[in-house]
DRENZALUM-667992 format. One record per residue (C-alpha): residue in one letter; x, y, z; residue number from 1. Coordinates in Angstrom, 2 decimals, decimal comma, always signed. Last residue first. Layout:
! residues N
<site><residu>A</residu><u>X</u><v>Y</v><w>Z</w><num>NUM</num></site>
...
***
This chain:
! residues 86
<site><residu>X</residu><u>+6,79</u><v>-1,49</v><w>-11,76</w><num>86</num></site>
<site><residu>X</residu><u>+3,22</u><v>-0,70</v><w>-10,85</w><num>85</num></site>
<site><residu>X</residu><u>+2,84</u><v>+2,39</v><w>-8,52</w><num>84</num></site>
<site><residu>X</residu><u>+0,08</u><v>+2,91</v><w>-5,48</w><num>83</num></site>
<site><residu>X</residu><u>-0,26</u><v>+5,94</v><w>-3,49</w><num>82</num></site>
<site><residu>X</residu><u>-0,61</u><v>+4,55</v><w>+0,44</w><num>81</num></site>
<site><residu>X</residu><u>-3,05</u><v>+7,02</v><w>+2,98</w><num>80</num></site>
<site><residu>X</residu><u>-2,51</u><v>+6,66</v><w>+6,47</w><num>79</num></site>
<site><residu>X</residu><u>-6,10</u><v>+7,57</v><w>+8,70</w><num>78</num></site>
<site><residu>X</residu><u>-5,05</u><v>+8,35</v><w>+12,26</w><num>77</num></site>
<site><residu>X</residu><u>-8,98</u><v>+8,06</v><w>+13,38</w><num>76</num></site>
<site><residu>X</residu><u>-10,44</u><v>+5,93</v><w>+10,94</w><num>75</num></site>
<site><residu>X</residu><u>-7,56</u><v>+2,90</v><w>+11,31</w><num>74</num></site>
<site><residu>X</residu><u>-8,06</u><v>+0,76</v><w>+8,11</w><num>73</num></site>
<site><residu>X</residu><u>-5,53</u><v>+2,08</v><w>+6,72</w><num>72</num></site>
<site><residu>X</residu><u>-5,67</u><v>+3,22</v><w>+3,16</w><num>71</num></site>
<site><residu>X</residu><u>-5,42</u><v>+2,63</v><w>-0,43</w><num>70</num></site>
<site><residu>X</residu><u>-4,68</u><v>+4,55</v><w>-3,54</w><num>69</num></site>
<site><residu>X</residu><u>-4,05</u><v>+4,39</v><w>-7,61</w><num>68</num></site>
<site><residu>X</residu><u>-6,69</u><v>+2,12</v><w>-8,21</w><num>67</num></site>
<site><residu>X</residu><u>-8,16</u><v>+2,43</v><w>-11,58</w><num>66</num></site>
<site><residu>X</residu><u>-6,88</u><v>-0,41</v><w>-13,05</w><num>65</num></site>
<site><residu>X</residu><u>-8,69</u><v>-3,07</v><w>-10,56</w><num>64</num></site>
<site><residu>X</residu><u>-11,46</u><v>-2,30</v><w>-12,70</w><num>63</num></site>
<site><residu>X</residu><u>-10,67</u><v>-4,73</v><w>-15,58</w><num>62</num></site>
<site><residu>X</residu><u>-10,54</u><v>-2,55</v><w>-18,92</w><num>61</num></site>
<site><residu>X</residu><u>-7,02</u><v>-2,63</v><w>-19,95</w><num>60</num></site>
<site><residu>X</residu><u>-7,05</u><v>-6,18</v><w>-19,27</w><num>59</num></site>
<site><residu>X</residu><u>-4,94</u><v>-7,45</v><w>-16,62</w><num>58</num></site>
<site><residu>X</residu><u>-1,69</u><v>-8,11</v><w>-15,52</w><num>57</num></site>
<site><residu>X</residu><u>-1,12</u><v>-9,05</v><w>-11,84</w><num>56</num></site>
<site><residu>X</residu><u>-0,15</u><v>-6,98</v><w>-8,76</w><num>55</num></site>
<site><residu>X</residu><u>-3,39</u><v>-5,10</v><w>-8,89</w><num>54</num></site>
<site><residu>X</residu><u>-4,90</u><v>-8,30</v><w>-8,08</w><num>53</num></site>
<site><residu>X</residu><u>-2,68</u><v>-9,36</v><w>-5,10</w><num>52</num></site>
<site><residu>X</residu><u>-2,23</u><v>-6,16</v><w>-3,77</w><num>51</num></site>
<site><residu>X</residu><u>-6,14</u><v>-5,26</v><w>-3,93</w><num>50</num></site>
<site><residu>X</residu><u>-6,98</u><v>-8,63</v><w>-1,62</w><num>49</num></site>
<site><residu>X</residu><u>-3,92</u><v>-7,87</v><w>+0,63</w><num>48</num></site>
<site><residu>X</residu><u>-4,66</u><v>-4,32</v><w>+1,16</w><num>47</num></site>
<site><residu>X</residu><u>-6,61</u><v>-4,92</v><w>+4,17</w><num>46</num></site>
<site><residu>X</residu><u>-3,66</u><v>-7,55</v><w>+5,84</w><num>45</num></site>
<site><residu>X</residu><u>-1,35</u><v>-4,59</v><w>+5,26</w><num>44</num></site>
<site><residu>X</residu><u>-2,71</u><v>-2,01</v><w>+6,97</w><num>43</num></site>
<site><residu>X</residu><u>-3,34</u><v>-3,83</v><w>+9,96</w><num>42</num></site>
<site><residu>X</residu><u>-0,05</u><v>-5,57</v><w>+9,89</w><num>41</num></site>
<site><residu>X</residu><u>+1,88</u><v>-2,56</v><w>+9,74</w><num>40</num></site>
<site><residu>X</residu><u>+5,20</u><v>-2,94</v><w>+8,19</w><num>39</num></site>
<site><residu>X</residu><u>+8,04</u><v>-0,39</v><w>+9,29</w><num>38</num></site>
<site><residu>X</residu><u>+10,13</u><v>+1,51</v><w>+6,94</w><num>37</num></site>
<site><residu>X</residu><u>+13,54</u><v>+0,97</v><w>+7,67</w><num>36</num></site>
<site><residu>X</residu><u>+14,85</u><v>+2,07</v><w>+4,23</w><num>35</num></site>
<site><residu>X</residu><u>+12,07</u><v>+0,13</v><w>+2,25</w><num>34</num></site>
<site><residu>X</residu><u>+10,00</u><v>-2,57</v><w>+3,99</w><num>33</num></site>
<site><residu>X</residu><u>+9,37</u><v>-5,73</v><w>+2,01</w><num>32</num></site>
<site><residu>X</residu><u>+6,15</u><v>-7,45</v><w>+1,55</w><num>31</num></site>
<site><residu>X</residu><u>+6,56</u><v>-10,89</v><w>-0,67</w><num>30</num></site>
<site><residu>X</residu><u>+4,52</u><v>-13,97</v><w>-2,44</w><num>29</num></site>
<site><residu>X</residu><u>+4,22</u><v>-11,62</v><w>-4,72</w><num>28</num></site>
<site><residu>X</residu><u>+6,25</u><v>-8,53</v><w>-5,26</w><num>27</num></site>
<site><residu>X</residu><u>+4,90</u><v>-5,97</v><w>-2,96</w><num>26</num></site>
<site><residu>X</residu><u>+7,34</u><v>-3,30</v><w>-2,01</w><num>25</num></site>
<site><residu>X</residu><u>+6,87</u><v>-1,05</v><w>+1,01</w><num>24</num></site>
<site><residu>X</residu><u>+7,78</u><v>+2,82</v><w>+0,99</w><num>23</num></site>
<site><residu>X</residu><u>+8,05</u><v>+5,63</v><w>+3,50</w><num>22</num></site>
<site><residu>X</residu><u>+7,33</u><v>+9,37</v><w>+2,02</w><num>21</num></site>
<site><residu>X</residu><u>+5,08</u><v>+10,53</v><w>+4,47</w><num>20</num></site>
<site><residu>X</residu><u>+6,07</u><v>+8,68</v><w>+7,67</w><num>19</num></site>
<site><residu>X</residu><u>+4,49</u><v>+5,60</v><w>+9,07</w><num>18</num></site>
<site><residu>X</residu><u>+5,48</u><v>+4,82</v><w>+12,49</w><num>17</num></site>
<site><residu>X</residu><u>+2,96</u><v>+2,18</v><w>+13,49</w><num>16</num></site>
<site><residu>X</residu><u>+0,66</u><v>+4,22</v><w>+15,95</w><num>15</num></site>
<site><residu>X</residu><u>+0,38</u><v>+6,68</v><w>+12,77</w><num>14</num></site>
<site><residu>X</residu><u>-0,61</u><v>+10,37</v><w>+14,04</w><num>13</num></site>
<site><residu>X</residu><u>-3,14</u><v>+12,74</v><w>+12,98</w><num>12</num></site>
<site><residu>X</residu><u>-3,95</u><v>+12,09</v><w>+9,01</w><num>11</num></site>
<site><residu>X</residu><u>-1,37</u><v>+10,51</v><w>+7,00</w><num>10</num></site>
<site><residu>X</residu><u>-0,23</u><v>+11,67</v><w>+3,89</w><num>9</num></site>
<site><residu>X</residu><u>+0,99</u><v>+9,80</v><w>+0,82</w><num>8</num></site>
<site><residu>X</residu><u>+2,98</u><v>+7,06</v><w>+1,97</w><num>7</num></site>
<site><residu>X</residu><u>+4,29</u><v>+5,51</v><w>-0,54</w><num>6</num></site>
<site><residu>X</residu><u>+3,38</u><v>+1,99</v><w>-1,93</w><num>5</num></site>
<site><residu>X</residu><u>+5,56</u><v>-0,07</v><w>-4,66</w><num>4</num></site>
<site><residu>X</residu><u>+3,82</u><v>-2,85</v><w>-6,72</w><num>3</num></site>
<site><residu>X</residu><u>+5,83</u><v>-5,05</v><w>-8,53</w><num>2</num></site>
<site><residu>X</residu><u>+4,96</u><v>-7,37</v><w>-11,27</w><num>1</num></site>
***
């Protein structure tokens, strides 16, 4: 299953370049930018654990269903990633 993240909003300024509305694909074992958009390896290596389960199908019930967001670890220039299953 495929998981596509947009950026939602970001919060000061991104060091890596985000831009609201970029998009990265998930599709285990693979990241892939979308339309130039970079891939930040600090964002990235947080969702990695949340990727990999939300990636997979699960019970109706299993709590990983309820994500619909994740963001950057940076605190300061906070980038915020809507999450889609395709």
């Amino acid at each position: 299953m495929k998981v596509e993240m947009n950026v939602k909003s970001i919060k000061r300024h991104c060091a890596a370049g985000y831009k609201e509305g970029d998009k990265v694909i998930y599709s285990e074992p693979n990241i892939t930018s979308c339309e130039g958009s970079p891939l930040c390896l600090y964002a990235l290596s947080s969702f990695i654990p949340y990727l990999t389960a939300f990636g997979r199908e699960t019970e109706d019930k299993d709590w990983i269903n309820q994500l619909r967001e994740l963001q950057c670890p940076d605190p300061a220039n906070t980038v915020v990633f809507s999450l889609r299953r395709n």
